[in-house]
N, C-alpha and C positions, 0 to 999 in steps of 0.2 A: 657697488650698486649704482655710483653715479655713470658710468660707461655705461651698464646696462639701458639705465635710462635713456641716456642719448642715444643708444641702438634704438631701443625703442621709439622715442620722441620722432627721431629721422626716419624711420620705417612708418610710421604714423602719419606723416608730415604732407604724402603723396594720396591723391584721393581715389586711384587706380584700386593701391593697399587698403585702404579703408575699407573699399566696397568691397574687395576680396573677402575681409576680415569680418565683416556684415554679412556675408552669406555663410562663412563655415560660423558664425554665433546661431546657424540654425541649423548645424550637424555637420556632418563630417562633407568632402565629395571632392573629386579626383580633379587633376589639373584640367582636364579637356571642359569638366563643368564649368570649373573657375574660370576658364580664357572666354569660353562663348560670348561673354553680354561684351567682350571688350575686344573680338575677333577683326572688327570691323575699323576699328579705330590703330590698334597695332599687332605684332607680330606675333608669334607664339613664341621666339627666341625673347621676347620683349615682356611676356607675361610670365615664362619663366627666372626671368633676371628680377619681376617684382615678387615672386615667393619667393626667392632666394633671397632677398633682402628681408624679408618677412621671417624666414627660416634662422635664418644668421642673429637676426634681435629677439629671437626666443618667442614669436608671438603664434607662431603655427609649427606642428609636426608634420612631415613627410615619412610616410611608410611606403613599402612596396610587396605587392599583392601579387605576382606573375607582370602581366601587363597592367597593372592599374595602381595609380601611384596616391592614393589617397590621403588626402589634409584636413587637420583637424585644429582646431584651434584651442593655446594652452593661455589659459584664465590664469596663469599664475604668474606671468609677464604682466598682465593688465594689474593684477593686483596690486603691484609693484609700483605701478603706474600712479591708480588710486589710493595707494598707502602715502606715496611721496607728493598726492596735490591735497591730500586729505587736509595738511597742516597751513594749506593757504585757503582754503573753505572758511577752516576757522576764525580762519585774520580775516574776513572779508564778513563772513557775519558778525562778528564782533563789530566792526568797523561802521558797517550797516546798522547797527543797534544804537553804537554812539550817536550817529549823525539821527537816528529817530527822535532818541531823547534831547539833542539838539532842537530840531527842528520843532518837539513839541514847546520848550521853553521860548523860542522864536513868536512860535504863532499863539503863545497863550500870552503873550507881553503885545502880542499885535491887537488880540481881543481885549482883553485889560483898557488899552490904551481909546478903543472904537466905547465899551461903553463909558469910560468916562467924557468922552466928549457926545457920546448921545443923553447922559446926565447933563452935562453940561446946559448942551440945548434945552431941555425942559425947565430949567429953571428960567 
């Protein structure tokens, strides 16, 4: 699992693949879709070398149709993804919980302290 990850993580890592990965999360669509928003910026040799890295870390399928080579993206790479940060979610709300109760004993020791010297003064 942990190789797949770093396929993953590294395929992830480029924000070209993202946005590729962002448009097939709203259905399927052929290479010439995916390269359009990014035509103008680089190559077509250069948008096919980012699904092929996309392909290679399990995060999209390529089929082929006659001339139409259609990509869809497979949820079970991503799962993989959020299965393996699910267990640092946990540490971090936890963590985040502690320092609340922290912070509560902090500032109720703060109030504590404010009205014994506002007692104070009225005597």
């Amino acid at each position: 699992m942990q190789d797949n990850l770093s396929a993953t993580f590294s395929a992830l890592a480029d924000p070209t693949r993202r946005a590729m990965l962002a448009r097939l999360s709203e259905g399927e669509a052929n290479v010439s879709d995916l390269a359009k928003p990014f035509l103008n910026e680089m190559s077509l040799p250069a948008i096919t070398k980012h699904l092929k890295v996309l392909e290679k870390a399990g995060l999209i399928t390529k089929s082929r149709e006659a001339q139409w080579r259609p990509c869809k993206i497979n949820a079970e790479a991503l799962k993989d993804v959020a299965g393996w940060m699910e267990q640092y979610r946990v540490f971090w709300e936890e963590s985040f919980d502690r320092l609340d109760e922290y912070l509560k004993t902090v500032t109720g020791n703060k109030n504590k302290k404010k009205k014994g010297k506002a007692n104070a003064r009225k005597k």
